[in-house]
C-alpha positions as CSV (number, residue, x, y, z in Angstrom):
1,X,65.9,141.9,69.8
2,X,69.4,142.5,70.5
3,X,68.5,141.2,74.1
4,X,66.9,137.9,72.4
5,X,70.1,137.4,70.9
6,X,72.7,138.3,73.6
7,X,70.5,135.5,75.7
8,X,71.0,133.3,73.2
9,X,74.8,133.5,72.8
10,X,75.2,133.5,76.6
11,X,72.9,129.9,76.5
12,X,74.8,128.6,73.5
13,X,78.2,129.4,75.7
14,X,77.2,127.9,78.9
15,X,75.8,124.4,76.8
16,X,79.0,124.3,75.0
17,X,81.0,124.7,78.2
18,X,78.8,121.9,80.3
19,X,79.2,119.8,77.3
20,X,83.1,120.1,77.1
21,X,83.6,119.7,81.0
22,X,81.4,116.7,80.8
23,X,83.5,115.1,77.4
24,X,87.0,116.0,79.4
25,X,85.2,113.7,82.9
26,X,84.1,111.0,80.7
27,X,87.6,111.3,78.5
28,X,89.2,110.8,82.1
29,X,87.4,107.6,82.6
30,X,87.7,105.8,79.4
31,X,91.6,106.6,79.9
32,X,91.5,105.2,83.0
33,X,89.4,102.0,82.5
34,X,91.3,101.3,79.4
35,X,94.6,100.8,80.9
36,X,93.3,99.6,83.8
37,X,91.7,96.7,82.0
38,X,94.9,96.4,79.8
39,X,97.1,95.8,83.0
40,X,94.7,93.4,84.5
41,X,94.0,91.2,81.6
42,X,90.8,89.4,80.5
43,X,89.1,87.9,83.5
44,X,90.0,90.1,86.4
45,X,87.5,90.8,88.6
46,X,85.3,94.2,87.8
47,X,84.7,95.4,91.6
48,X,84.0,99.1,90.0
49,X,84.3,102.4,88.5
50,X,82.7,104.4,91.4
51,X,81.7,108.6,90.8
52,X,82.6,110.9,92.9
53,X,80.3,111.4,96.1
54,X,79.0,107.7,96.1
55,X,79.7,105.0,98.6
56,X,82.8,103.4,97.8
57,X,82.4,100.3,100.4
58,X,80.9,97.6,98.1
59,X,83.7,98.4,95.8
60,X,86.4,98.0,98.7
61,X,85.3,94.9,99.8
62,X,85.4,93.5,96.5
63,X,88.9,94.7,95.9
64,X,89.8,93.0,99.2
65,X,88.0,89.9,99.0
66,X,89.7,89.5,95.7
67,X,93.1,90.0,96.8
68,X,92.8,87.7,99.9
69,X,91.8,85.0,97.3
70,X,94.3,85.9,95.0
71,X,91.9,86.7,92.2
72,X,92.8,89.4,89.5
73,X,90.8,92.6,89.8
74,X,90.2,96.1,89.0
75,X,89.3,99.3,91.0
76,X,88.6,102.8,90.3
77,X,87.3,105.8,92.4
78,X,87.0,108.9,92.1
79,X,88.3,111.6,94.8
80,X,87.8,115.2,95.9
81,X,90.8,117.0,93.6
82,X,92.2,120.5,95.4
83,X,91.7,121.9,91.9
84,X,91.6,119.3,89.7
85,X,89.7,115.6,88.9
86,X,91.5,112.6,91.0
87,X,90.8,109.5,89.3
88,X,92.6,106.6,92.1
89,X,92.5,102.8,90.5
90,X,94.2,99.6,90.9
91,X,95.0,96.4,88.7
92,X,95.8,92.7,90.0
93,X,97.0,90.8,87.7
94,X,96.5,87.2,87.2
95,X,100.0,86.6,87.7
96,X,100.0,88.4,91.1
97,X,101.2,91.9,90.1
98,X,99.9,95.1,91.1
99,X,99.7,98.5,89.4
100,X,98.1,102.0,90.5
101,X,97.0,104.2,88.1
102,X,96.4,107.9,89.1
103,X,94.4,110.1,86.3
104,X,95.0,114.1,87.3
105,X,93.2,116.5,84.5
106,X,96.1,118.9,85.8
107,X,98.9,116.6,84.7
108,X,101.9,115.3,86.2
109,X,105.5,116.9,86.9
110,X,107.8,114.5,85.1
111,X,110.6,115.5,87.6
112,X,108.5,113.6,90.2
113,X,108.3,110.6,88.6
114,X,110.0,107.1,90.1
115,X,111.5,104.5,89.1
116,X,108.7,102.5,88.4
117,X,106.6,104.9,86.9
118,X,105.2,105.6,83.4
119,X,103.1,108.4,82.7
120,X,101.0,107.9,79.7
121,X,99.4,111.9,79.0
122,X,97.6,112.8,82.3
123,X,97.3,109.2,83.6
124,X,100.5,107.9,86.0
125,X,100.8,104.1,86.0
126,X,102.9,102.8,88.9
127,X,103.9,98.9,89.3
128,X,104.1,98.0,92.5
129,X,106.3,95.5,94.4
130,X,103.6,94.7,97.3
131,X,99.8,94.5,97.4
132,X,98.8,98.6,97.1
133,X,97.4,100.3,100.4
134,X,93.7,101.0,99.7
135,X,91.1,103.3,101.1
136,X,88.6,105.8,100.7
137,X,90.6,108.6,99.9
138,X,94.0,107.1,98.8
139,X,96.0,104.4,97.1
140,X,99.7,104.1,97.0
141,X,102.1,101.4,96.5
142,X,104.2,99.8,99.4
């Protein structure tokens, strides 16, 4: 019996756990799609929200076809974290303005920050004076 019930607690743990670390990855996204879709405005092109270990290629192209035509548009990716989740997105705006948006479930050191910066909880928001450089694994403004 006492077995029985020390099984149970240990299930009851490990569900609550799985279900909080999946609330705090989907949190992470709705943060990040939020503002992303604030900064871009109504319109903007949707070229993805892509997961963690799936091809971000289609999404890229979109993101550049976009921005050769001048069209607004949003991108987000995830990326392999050291320790943490890396949420990497980008807004155009339809009045040609770019923004990068970093989400870190670690947080930010607000001694880091720029100029240009605003950091909004765990998300960093970062206007940018020149289309962003864009890959894989990266985005930064130039």
């Amino acid at each position: 019996m006492t077995s029985s019930i020390s099984n149970s607690i240990v299930s009851a743990f490990v569900v609550s756990v799985l279900f909080l670390c999946a609330c705090s990855h989907d949190q992470a996204w709705s943060v990040t799609s939020r503002e992303l879709h604030k900064l871009a405005g109504t319109g903007a092109i949707d070229c993805g929200s892509i997961r963690l270990g799936t091809d971000k290629t289609a999404a890229l192209n979109c993101a550049q076809d976009a921005a050769d035509n001048e069209k607004a548009y949003t991108l987000a990716y995830e990326v392999p974290g050291r320790d943490s989740q890396l949420i990497l997105a980008v807004a155009h705006t339809v009045d040609d303005q770019y923004f990068v948006l970093k989400y870190d479930s670690a947080g930010w050191d607000p001694n880091s920050l720029k100029a240009r910066d605003q950091l909004l909880g765990k998300l960093l928001v970062r206007s940018c004076i020149a289309p962003p450089s864009i890959d894989a694994n990266s985005v930064s403004c130039k």
